[in-house]
C-alpha positions as CSV (number, residue, x, y, z in Angstrom):
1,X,128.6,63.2,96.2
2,X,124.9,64.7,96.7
3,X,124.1,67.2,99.0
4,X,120.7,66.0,99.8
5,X,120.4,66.5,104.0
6,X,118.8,70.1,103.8
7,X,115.9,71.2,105.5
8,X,114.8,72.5,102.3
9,X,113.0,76.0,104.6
10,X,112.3,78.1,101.5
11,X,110.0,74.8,100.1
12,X,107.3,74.7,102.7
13,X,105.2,73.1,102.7
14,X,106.3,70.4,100.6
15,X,109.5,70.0,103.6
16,X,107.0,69.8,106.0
17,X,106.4,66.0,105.3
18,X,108.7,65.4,102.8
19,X,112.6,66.0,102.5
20,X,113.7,68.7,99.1
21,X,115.6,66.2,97.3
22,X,112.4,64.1,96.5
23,X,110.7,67.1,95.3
24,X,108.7,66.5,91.7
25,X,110.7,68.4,89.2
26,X,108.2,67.8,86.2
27,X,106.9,64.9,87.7
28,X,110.6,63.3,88.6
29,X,111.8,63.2,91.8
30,X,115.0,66.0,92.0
31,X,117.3,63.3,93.1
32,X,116.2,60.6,90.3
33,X,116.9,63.2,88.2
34,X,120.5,64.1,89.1
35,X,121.5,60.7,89.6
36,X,120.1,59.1,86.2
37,X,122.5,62.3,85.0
38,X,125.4,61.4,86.7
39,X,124.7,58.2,85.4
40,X,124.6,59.2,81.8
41,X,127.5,60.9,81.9
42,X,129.7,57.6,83.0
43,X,129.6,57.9,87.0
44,X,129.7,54.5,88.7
45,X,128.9,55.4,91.8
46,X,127.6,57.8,94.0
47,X,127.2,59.2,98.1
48,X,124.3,60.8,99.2
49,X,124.1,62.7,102.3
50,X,121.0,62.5,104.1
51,X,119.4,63.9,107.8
52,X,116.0,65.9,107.0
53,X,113.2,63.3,106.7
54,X,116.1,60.9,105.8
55,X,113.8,57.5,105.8
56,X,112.2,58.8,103.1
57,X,115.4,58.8,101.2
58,X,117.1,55.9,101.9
59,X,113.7,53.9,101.0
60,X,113.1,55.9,97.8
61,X,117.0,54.8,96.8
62,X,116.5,51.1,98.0
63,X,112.4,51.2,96.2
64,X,114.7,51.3,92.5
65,X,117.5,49.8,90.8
66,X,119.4,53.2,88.9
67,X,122.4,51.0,87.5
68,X,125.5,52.7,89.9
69,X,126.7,52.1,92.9
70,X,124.9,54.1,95.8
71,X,125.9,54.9,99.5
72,X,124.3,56.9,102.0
73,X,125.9,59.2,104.7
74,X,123.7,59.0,107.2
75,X,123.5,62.5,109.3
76,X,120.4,61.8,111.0
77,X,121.4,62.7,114.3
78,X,122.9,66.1,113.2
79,X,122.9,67.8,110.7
80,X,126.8,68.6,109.5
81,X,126.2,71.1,106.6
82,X,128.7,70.9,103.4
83,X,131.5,71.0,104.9
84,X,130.5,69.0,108.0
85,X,129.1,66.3,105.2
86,X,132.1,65.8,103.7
87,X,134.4,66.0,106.3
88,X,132.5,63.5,108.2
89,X,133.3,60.8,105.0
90,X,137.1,62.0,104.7
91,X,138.9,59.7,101.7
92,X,136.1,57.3,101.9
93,X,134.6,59.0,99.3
94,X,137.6,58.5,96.6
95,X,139.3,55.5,97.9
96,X,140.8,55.3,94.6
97,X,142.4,58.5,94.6
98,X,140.5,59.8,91.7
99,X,138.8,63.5,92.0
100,X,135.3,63.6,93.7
101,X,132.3,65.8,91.8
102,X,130.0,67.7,94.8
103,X,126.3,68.7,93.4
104,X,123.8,70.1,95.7
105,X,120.4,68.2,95.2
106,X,118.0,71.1,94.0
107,X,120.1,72.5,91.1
108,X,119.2,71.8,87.8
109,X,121.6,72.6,84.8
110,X,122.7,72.2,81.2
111,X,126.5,71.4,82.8
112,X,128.7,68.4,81.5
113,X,129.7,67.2,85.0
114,X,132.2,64.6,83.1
115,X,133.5,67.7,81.3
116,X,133.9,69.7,84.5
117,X,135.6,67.0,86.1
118,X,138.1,67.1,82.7
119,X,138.9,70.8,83.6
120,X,139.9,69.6,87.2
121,X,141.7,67.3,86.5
122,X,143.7,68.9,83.3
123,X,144.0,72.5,85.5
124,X,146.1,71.1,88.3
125,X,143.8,72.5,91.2
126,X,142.6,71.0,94.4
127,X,139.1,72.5,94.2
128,X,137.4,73.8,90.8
129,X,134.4,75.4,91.3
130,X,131.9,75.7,88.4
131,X,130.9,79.3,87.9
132,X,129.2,81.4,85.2
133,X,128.0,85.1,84.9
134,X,124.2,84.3,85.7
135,X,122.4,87.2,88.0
136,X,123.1,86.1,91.8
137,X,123.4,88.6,94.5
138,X,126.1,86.6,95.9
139,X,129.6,86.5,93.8
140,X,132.3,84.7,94.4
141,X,135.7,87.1,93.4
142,X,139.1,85.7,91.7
143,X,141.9,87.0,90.4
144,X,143.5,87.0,87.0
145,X,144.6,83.7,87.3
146,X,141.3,82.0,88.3
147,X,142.0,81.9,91.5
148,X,139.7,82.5,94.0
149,X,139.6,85.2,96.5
150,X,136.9,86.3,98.1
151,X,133.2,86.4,98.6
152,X,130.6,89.1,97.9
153,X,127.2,89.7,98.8
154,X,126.2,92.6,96.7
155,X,122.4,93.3,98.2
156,X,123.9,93.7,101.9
157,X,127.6,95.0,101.0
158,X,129.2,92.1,103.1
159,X,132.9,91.1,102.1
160,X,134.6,87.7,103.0
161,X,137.1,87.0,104.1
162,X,136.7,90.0,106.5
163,X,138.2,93.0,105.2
164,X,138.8,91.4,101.9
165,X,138.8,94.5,99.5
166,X,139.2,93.5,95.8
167,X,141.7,95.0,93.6
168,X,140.9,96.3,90.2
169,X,142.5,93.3,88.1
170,X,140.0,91.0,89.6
171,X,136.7,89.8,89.0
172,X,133.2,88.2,90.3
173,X,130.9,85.1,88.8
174,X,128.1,83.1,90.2
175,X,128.9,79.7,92.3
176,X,126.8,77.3,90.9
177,X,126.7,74.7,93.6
178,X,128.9,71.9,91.7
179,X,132.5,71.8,92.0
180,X,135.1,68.8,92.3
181,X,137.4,68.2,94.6
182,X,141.0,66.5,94.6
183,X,142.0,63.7,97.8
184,X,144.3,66.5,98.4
185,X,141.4,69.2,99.3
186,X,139.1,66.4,100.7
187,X,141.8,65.3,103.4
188,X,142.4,69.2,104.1
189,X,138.9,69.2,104.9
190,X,139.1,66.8,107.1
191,X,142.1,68.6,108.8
192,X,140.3,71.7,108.8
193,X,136.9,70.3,110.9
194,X,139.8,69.0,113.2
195,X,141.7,72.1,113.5
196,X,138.6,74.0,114.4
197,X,136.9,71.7,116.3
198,X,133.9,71.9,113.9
199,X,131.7,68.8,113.3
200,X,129.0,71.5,111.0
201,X,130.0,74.1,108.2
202,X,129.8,74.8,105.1
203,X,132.0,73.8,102.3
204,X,132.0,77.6,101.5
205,X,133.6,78.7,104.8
206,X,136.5,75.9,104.0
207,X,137.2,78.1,100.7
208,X,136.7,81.3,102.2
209,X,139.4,80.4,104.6
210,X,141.6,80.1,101.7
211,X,143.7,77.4,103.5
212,X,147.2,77.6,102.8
213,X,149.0,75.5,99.7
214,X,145.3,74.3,98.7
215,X,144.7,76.0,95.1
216,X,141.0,76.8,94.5
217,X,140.4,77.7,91.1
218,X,137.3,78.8,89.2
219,X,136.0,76.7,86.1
220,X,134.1,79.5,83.9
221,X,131.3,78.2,81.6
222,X,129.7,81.2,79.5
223,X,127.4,78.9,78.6
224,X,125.9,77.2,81.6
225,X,122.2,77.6,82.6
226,X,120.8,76.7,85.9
227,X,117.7,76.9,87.9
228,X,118.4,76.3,91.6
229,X,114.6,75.0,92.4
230,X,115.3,75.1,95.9
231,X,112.3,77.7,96.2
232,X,108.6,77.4,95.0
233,X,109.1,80.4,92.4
234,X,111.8,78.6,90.7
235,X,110.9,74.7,91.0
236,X,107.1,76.3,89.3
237,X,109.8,77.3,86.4
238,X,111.6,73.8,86.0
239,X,108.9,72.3,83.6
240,X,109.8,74.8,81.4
241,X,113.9,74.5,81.9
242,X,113.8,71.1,81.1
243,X,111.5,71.7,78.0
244,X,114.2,73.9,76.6
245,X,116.9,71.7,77.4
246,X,115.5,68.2,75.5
């Protein structure tokens, strides 16, 4: 699945007129990008979530043929967040049972997504979340084990969950916006939304909730770079990313 319904507020005033998933990375649309990537790597088919300037979308996806399967989740009328997004699918996204990869539309990385999926599916968790030790003011925090524990945004001081105070065998790493997902953790999802009466929140709040008997585990790659080029500083550095990268 591609988180692609954002407003995209840190890219005006390209999101003015034009929704961030079709921003020109180097002359490629984001979303072309990531999907001819997906592709690539042996995905057969993909769901795309779309609200801001969603037309756009769904007529860029229909204009070409990219050789997989392609559905759109249609949040026009509200916008649902990543949680919301993939609660409102539920086990329509893996009807087959088999783990679901998440990527957020304006990250760009050197990641084997096929390779990540491997980990998930040989470490036994329902959620593995890709992380690395890249600068980012906001750390996710896990124990010995891998297993996640708590959130940390280091330039205000704010702990999650509330109160959360980390012990000295643990340790932080940078969420890189891609992590896959077990039927199990998708239909707990589902549950949670229900539970709390919430049609809109982020996927992040679901972990941070650390719902009971639902194992979220970090998947640590030393070697993963990544540009998020959800902001005009960083997309003007993508052309150069990619360079590297070919």
């Amino acid at each position: 699945m591609i988180m692609a319904a954002g407003m995209g507020t840190r890219l005006k005033p390209w999101t003015l007129s034009h929704p961030k998933a079709l921003v020109p990375v180097d002359g490629v649309p984001a979303l072309e990008r990531l999907i001819y990537k997906l592709r690539g790597e042996g995905f057969g088919h993909v769901t795309v979530n779309v609200h801001h300037f969603a037309g756009q979308i769904v007529d860029y996806l229909d204009s070409k043929d990219f050789g997989i399967g392609i559905e759109v989740s249609d949040e026009s009328e509200a916008l649902l967040d990543t949680g919301g997004g993939i609660a409102k699918c539920g086990r329509s996204l893996v009807p087959d049972g088999k783990s679901l990869l998440v990527h957020n539309a304006d990250i760009l990385s050197n990641a084997c997504l096929k390779d990540v999926v491997k980990a998930h599916e040989a470490g036994g968790a329902d959620v593995t979340l890709l992380t690395s030790g890249r600068d980012s003011s906001r750390r996710l925090v896990f124990d010995d084990d891998g297993q996640l524990r708590g959130w940390h945004n280091m330039t205000s001081g704010e702990w999650r969950p509330e109160g959360f105070i980390p012990r000295a065998d643990m340790h932080a790493n940078a969420f890189s916006g891609i992590y896959v997902l077990s039927p199990r953790a998708i239909d707990d999802i589902v549950r949670y939304a229900e539970d709390s009466g919430k049609t809109k929140f982020s996927v992040m709040e679901y972990f941070l909730s650390l719902p009971t008997g639902i194992s979220i585990r970090e998947h640590y790659n030393p070697e993963l770079q990544l540009l998020d080029i959800g902001k005009p500083e960083t997309l003007a550095r993508a052309s150069e990313f990619l360079s590297q990268r070919r």
